[in-house]
N, CA and C atoms as an extended XYZ file, in Angstrom:
519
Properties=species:S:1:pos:R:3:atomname:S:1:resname:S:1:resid:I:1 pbc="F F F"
N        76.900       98.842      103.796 N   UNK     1
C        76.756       99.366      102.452 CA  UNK     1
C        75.560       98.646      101.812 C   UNK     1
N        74.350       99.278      101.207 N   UNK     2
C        73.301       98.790      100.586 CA  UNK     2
C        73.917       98.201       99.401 C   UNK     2
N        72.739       96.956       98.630 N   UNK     3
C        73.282       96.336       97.681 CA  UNK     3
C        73.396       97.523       96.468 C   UNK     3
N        72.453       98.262       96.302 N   UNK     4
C        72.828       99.329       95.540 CA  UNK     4
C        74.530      100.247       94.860 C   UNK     4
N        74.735      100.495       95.847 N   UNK     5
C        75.868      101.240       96.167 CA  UNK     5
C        76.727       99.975       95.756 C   UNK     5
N        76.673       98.856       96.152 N   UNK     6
C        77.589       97.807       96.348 CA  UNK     6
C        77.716       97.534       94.260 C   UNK     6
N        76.833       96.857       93.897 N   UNK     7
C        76.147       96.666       92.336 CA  UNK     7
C        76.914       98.020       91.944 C   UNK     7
N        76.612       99.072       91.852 N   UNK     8
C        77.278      100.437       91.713 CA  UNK     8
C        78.639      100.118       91.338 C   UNK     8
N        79.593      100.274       92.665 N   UNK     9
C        80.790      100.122       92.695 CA  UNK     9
C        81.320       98.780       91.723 C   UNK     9
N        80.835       97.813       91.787 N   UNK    10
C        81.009       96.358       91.358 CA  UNK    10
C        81.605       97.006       89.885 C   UNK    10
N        80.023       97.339       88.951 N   UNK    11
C        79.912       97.313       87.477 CA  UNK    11
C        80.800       98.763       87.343 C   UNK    11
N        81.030       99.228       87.917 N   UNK    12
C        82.098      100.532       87.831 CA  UNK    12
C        83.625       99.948       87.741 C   UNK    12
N        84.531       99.312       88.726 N   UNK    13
C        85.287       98.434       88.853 CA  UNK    13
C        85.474       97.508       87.507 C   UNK    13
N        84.488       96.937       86.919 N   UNK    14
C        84.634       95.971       86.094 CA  UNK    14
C        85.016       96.710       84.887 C   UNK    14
N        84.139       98.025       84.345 N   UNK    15
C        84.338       99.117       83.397 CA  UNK    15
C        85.734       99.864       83.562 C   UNK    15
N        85.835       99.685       84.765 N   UNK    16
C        87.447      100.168       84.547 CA  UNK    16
C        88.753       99.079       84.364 C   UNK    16
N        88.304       98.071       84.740 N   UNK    17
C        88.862       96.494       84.255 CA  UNK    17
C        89.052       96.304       83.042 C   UNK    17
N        87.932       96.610       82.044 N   UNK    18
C        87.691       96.415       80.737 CA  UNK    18
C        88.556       97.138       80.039 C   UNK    18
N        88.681       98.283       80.287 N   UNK    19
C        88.994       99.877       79.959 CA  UNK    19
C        90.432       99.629       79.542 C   UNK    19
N        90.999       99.320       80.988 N   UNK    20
C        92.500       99.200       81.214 CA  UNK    20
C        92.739       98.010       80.233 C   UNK    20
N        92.137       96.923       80.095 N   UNK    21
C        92.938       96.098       79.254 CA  UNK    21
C        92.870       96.172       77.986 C   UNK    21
N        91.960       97.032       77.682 N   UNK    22
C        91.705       97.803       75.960 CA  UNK    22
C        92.682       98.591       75.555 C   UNK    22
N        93.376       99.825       76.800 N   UNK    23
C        93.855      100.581       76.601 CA  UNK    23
C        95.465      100.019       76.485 C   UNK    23
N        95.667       99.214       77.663 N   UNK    24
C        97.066       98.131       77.263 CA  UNK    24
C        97.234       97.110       76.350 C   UNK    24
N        96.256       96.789       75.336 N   UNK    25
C        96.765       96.081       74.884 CA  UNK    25
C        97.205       97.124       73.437 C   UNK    25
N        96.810       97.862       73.242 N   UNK    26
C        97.209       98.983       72.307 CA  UNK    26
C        98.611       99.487       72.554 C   UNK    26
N        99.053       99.219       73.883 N   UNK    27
C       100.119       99.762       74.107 CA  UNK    27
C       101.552       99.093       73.969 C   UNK    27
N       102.726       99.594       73.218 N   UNK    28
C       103.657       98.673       72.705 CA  UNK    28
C       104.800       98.343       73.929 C   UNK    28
N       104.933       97.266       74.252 N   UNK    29
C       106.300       96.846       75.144 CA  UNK    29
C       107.172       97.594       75.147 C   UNK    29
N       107.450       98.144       76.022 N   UNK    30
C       109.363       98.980       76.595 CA  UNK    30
C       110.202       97.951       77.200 C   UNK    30
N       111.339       98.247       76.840 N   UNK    31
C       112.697       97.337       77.647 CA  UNK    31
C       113.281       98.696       78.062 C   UNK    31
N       112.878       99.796       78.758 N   UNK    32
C       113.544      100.839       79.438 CA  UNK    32
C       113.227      100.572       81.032 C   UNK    32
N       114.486      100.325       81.523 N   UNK    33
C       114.661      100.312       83.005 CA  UNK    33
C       114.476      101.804       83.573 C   UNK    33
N       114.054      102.661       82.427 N   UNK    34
C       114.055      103.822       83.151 CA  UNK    34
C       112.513      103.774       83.485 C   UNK    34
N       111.827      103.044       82.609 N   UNK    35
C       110.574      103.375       82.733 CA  UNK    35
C       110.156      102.476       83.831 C   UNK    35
N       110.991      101.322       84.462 N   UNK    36
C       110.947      100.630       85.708 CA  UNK    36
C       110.836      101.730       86.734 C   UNK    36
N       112.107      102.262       86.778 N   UNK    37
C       112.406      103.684       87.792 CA  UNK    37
C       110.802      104.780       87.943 C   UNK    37
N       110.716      104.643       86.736 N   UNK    38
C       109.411      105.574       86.876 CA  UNK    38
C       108.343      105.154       87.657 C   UNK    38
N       108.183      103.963       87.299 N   UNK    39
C       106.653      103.269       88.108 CA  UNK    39
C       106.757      102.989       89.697 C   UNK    39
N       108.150      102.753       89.977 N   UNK    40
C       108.774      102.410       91.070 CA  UNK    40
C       108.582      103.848       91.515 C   UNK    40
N       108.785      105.128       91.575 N   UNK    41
C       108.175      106.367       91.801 CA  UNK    41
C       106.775      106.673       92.289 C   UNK    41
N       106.060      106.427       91.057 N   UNK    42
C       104.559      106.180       91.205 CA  UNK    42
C       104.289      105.732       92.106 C   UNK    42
N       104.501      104.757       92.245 N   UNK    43
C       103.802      103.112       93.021 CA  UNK    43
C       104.352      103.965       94.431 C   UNK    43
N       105.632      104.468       95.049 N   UNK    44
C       105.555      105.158       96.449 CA  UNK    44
C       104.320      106.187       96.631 C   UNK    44
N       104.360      107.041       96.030 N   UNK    45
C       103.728      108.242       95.881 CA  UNK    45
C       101.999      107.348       95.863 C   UNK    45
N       101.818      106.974       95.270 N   UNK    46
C       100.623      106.285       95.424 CA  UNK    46
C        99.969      105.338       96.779 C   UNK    46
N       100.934      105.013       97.374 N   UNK    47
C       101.222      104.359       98.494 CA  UNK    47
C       100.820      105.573       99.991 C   UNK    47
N       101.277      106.426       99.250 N   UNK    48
C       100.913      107.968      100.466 CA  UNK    48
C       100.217      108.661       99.838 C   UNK    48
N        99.012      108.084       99.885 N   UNK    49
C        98.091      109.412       99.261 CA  UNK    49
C        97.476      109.778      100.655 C   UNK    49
N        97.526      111.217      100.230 N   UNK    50
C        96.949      112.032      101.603 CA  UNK    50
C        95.727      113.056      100.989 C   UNK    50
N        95.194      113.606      101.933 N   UNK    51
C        94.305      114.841      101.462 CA  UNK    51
C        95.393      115.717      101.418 C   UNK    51
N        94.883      117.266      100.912 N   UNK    52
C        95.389      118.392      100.688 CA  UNK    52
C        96.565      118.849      101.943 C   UNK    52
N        95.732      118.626      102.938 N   UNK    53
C        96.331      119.130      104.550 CA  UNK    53
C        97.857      118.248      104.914 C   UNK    53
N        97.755      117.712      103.948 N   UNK    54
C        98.814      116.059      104.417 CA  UNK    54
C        98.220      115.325      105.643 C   UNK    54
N        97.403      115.046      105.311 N   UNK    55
C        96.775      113.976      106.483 CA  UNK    55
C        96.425      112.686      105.541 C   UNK    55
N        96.835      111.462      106.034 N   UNK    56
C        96.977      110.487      105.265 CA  UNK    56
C        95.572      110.222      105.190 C   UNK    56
N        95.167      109.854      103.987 N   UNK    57
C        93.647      109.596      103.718 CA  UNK    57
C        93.399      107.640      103.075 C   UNK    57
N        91.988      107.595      104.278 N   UNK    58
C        92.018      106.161      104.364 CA  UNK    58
C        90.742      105.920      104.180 C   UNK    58
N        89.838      106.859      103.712 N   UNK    59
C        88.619      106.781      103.287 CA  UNK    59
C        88.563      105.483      102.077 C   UNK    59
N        87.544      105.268      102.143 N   UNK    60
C        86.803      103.873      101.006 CA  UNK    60
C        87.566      104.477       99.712 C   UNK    60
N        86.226      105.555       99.592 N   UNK    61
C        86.567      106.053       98.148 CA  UNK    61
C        88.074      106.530       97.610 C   UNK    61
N        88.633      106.492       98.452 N   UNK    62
C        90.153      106.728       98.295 CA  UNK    62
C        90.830      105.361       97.666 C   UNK    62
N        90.809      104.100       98.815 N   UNK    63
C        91.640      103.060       99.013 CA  UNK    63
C        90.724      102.417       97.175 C   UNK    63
N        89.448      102.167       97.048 N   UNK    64
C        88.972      102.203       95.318 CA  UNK    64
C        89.639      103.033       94.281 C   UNK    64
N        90.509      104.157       94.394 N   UNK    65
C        90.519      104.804       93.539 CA  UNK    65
C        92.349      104.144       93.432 C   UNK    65
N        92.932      103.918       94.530 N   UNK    66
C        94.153      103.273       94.866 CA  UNK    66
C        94.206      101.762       93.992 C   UNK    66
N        92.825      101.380       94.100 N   UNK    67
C        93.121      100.094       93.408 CA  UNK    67
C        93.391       99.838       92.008 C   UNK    67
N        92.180      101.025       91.545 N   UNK    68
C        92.176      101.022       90.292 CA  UNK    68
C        93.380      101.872       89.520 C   UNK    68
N        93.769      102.673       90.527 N   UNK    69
C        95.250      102.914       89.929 CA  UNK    69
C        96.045      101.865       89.580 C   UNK    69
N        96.247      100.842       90.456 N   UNK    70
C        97.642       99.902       90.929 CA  UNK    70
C        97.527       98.949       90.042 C   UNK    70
N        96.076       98.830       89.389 N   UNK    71
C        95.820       97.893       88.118 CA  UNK    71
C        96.403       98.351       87.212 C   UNK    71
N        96.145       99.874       86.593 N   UNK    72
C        97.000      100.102       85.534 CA  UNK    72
C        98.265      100.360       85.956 C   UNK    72
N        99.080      100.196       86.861 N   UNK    73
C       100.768      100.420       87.143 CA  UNK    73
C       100.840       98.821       86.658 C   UNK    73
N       100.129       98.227       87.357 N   UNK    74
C       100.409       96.235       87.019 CA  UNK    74
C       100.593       96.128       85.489 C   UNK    74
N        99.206       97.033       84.939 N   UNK    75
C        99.533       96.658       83.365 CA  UNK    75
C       101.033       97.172       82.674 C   UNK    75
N       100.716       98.254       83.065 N   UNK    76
C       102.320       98.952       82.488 CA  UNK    76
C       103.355       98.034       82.939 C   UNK    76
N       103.526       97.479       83.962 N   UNK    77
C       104.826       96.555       84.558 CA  UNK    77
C       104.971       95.378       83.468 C   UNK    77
N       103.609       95.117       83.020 N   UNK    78
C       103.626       93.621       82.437 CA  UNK    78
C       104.418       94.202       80.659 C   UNK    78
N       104.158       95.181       80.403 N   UNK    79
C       104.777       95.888       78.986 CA  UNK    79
C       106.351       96.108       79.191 C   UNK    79
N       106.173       96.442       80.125 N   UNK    80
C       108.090       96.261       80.333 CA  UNK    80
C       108.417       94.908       80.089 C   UNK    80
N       109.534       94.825       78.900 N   UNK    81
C       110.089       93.520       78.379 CA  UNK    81
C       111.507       93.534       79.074 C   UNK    81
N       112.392       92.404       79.703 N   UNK    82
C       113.393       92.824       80.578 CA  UNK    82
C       114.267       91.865       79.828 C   UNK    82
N       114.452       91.401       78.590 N   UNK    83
C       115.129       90.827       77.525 CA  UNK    83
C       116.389       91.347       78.148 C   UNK    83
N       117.414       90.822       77.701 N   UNK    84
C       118.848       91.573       77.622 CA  UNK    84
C       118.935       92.438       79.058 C   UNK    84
N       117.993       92.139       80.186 N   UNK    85
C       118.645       93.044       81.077 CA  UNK    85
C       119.762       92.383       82.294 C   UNK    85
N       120.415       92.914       82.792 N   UNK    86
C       121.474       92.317       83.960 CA  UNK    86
C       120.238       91.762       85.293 C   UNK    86
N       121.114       90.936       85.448 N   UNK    87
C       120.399       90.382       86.522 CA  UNK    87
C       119.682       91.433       87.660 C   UNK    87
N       120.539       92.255       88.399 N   UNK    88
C       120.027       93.091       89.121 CA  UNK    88
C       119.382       93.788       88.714 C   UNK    88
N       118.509       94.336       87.715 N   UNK    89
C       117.504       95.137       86.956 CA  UNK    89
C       116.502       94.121       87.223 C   UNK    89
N       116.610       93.018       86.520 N   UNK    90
C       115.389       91.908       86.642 CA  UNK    90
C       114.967       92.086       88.169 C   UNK    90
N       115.942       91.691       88.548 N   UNK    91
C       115.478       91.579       90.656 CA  UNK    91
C       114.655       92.837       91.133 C   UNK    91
N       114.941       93.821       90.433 N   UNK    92
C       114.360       94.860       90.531 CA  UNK    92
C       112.744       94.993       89.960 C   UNK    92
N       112.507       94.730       88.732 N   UNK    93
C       111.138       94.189       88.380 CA  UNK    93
C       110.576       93.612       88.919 C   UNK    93
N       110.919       92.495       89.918 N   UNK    94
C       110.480       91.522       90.199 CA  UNK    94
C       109.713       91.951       91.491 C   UNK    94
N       111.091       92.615       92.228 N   UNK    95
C       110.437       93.214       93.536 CA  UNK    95
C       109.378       94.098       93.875 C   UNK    95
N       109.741       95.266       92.404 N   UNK    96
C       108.495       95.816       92.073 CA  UNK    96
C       107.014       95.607       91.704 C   UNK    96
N       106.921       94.290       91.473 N   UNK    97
C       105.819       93.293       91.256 CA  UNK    97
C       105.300       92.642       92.497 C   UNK    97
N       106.219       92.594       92.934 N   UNK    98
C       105.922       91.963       94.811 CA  UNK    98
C       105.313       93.028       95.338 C   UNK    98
N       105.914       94.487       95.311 N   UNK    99
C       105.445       95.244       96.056 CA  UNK    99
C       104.268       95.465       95.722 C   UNK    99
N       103.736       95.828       94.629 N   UNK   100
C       102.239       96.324       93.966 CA  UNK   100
C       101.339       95.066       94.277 C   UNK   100
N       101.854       93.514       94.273 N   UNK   101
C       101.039       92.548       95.084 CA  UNK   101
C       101.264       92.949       96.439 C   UNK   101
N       101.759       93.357       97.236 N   UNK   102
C       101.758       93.630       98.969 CA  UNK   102
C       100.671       94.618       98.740 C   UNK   102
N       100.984       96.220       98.200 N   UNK   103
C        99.704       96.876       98.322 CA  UNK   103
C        98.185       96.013       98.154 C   UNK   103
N        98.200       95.213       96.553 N   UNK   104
C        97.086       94.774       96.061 CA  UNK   104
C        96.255       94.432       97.302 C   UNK   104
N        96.903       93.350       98.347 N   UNK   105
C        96.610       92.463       99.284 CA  UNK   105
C        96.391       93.402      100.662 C   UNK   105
N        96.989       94.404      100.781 N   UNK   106
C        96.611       94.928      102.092 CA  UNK   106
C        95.330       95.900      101.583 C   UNK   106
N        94.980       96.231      100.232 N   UNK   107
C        93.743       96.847      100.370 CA  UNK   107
C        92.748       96.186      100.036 C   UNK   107
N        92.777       95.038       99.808 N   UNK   108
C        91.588       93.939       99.352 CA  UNK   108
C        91.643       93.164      100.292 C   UNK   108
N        92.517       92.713      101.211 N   UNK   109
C        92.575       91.574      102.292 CA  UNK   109
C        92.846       92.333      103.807 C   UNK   109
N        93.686       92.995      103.833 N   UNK   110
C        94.417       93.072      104.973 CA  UNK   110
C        93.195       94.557      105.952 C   UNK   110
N        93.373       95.619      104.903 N   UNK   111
C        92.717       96.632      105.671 CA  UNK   111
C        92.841       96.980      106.751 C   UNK   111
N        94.279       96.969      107.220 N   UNK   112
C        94.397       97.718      108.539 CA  UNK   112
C        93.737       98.921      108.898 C   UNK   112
N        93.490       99.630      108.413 N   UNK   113
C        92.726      100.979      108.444 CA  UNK   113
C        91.805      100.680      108.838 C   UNK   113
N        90.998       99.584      108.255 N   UNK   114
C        89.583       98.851      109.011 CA  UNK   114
C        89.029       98.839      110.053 C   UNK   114
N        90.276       97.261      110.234 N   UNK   115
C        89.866       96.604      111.065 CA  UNK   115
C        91.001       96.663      112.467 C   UNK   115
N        92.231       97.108      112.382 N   UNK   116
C        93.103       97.166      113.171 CA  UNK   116
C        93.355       98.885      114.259 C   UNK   116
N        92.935       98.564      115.319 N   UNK   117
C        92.787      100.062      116.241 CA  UNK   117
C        94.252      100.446      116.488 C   UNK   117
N        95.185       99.445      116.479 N   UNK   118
C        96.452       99.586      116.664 CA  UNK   118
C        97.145      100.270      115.499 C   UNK   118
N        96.545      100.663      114.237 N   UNK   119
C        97.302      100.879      113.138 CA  UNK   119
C        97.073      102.501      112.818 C   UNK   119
N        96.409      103.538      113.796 N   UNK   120
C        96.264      104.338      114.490 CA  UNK   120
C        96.879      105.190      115.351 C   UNK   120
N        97.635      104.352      116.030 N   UNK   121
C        98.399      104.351      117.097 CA  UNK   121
C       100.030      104.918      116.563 C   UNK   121
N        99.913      106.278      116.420 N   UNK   122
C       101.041      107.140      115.643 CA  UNK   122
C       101.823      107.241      116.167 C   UNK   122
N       102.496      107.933      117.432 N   UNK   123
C       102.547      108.818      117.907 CA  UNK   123
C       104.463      107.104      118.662 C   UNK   123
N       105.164      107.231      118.608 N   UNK   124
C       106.024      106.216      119.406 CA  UNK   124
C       107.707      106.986      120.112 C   UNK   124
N       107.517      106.328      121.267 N   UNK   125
C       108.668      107.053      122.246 CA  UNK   125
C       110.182      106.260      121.995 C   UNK   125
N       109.944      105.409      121.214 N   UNK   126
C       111.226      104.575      121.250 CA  UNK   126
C       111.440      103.966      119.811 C   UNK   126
N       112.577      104.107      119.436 N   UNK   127
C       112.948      103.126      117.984 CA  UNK   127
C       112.487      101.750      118.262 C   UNK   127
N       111.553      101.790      116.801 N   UNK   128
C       111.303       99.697      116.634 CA  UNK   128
C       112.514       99.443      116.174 C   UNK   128
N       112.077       97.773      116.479 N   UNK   129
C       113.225       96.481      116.681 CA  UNK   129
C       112.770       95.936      115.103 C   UNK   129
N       112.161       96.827      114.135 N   UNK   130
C       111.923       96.404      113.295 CA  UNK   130
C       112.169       97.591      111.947 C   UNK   130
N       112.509       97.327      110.896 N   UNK   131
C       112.303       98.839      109.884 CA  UNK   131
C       111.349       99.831      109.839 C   UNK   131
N       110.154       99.362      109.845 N   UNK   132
C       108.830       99.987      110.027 CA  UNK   132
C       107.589       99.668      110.995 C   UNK   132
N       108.421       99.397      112.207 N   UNK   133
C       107.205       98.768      113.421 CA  UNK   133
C       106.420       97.596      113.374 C   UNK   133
N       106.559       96.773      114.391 N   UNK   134
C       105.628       95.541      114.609 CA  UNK   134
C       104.304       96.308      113.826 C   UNK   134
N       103.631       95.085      113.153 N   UNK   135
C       102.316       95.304      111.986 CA  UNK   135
C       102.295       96.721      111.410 C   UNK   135
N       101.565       96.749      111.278 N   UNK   136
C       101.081       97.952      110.289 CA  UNK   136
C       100.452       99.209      111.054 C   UNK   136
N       100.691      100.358      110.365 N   UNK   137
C       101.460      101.802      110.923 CA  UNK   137
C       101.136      102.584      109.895 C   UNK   137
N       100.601      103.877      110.285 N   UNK   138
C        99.533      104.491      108.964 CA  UNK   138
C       101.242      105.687      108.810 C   UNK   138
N       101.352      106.164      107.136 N   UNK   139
C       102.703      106.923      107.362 CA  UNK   139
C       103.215      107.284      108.106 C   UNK   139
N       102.230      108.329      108.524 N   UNK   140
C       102.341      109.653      109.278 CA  UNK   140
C       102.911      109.653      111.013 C   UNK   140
N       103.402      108.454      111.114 N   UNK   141
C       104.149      107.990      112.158 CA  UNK   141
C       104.982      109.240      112.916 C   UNK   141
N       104.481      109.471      113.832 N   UNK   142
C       105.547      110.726      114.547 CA  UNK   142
C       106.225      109.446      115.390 C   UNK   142
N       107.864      109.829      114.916 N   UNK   143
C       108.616      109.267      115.600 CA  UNK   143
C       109.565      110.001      116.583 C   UNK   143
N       108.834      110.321      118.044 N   UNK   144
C       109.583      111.476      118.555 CA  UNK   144
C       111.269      111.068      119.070 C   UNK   144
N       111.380      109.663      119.578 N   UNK   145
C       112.726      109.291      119.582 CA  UNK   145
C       113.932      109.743      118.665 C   UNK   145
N       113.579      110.755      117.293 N   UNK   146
C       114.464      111.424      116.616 CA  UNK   146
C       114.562      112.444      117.064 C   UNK   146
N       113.891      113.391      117.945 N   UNK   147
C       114.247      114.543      118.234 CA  UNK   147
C       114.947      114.725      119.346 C   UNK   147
N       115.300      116.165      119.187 N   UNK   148
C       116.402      116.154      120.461 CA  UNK   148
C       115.888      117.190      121.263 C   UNK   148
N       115.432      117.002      122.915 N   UNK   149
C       114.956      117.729      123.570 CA  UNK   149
C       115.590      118.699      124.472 C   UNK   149
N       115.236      119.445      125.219 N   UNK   150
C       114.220      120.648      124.625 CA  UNK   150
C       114.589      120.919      123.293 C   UNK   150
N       113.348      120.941      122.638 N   UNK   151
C       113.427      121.329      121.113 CA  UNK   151
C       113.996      122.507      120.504 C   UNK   151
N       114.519      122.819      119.532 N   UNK   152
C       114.767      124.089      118.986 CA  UNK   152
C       113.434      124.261      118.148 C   UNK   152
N       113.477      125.512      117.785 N   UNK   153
C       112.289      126.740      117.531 CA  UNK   153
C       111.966      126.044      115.754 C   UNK   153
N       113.047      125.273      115.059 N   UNK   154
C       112.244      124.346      113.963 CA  UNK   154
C       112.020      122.972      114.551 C   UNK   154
N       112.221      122.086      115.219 N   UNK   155
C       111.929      121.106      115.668 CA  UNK   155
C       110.577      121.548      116.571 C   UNK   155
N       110.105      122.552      117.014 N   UNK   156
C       108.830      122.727      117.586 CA  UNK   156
C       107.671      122.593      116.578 C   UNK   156
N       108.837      123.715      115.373 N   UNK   157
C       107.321      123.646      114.123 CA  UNK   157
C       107.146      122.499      113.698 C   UNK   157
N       107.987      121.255      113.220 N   UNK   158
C       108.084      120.115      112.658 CA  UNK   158
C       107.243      119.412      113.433 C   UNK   158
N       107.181      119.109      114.797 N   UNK   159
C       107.040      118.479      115.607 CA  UNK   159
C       105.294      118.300      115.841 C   UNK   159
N       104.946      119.816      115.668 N   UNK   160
C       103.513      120.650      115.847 CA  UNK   160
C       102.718      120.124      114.241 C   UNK   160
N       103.460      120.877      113.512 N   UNK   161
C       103.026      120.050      111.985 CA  UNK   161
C       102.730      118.474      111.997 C   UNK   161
N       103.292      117.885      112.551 N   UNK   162
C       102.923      116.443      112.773 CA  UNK   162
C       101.915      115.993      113.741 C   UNK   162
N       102.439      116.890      114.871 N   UNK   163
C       100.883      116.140      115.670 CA  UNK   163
C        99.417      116.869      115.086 C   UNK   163
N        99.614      117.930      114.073 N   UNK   164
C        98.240      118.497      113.988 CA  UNK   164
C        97.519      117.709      113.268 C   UNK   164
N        98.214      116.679      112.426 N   UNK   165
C        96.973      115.995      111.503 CA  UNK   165
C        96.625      114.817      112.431 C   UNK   165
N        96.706      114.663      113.632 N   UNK   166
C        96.301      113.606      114.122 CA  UNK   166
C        94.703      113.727      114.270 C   UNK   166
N        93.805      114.954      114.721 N   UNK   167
C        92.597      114.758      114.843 CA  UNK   167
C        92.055      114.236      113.709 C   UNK   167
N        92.149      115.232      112.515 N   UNK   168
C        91.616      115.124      110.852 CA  UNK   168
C        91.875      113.833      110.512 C   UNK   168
N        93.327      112.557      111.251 N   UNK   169
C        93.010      111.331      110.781 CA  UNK   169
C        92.275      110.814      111.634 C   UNK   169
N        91.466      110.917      112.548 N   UNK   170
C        90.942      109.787      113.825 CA  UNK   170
C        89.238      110.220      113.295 C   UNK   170
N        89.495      111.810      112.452 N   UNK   171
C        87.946      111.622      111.794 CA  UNK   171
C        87.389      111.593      110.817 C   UNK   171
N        88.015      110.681      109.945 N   UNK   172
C        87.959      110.264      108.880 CA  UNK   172
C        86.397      109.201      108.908 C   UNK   172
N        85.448      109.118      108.168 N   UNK   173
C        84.729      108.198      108.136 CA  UNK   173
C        85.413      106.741      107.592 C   UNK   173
């Protein structure tokens, strides 16, 4: 990436830095656990962003636009006041704060999409020994060990629907 482009992105980033904390600090504290529930929504859905086709999208300009989302979900988290709430609500904030730091860190540090050829590697014949597979695993995980073979005539389409976005992700710039 030329320094151009780089300077670009930088003072863009920072303007939206600025932005967000102008726009939150205008904004008044909630103690609604519903509005926990809500962000906790978001924050998945944001987590799977795909193109149109449902093919998980791992482009630059994507995983930037991911960030600068996850800043303003952070701000909104920090406006939630959890005064008077039961313990298990709090634990719940809390975790939700962990999680939006796990994203923060795998798209500023980690970048499997990057740098990892294994995180690619969709397609698995056997249940992991783990919730979501040794390291990191792009969604769109076809896990054929759920199906039951010979397939029936919707388990073909399901099956087909899944392996088709595999080219459109391997050519992603």
């Amino acid at each position: 990436m030329n320094n151009k482009i780089l300077s670009f992105l930088s003072v863009t980033i920072l303007l939206l830095f600025v932005a967000t904390i102008k726009s939150n600090a205008q904004q008044p504290k909630t103690n609604s656990y519903q509005s926990l529930l809500q962000l906790c929504k978001e924050l998945r859905l944001l987590e799977r962003t795909s193109l149109p086709n449902g093919v998980p999208d791992y482009r630059s300009q994507t995983i930037i636009k991911t960030q600068q989302t996850l800043l303003q979900y952070k701000n909104r988290l920090q406006k939630i006041d959890t005064t008077g709430w039961a313990v298990e609500k709090k634990v719940d904030y809390v975790l939700l704060h962990a999680e939006m730091n796990a994203l923060d860190y795998n798209c500023r540090i980690l970048k499997p999409w990057v740098r990892d050829p294994a995180f690619y590697a969709i397609v698995f014949n056997e249940q992991s020994d783990t919730p979501d597979h040794e390291g990191h695993t792009s969604f769109a995980a076809v896990e054929l060990w759920n199906y039951h073979f010979p397939l029936s005539a919707d388990g073909v389409k399901k099956l087909t629907a899944q392996l088709k976005i595999i080219p459109p992700l391997y050519e992603q710039p």
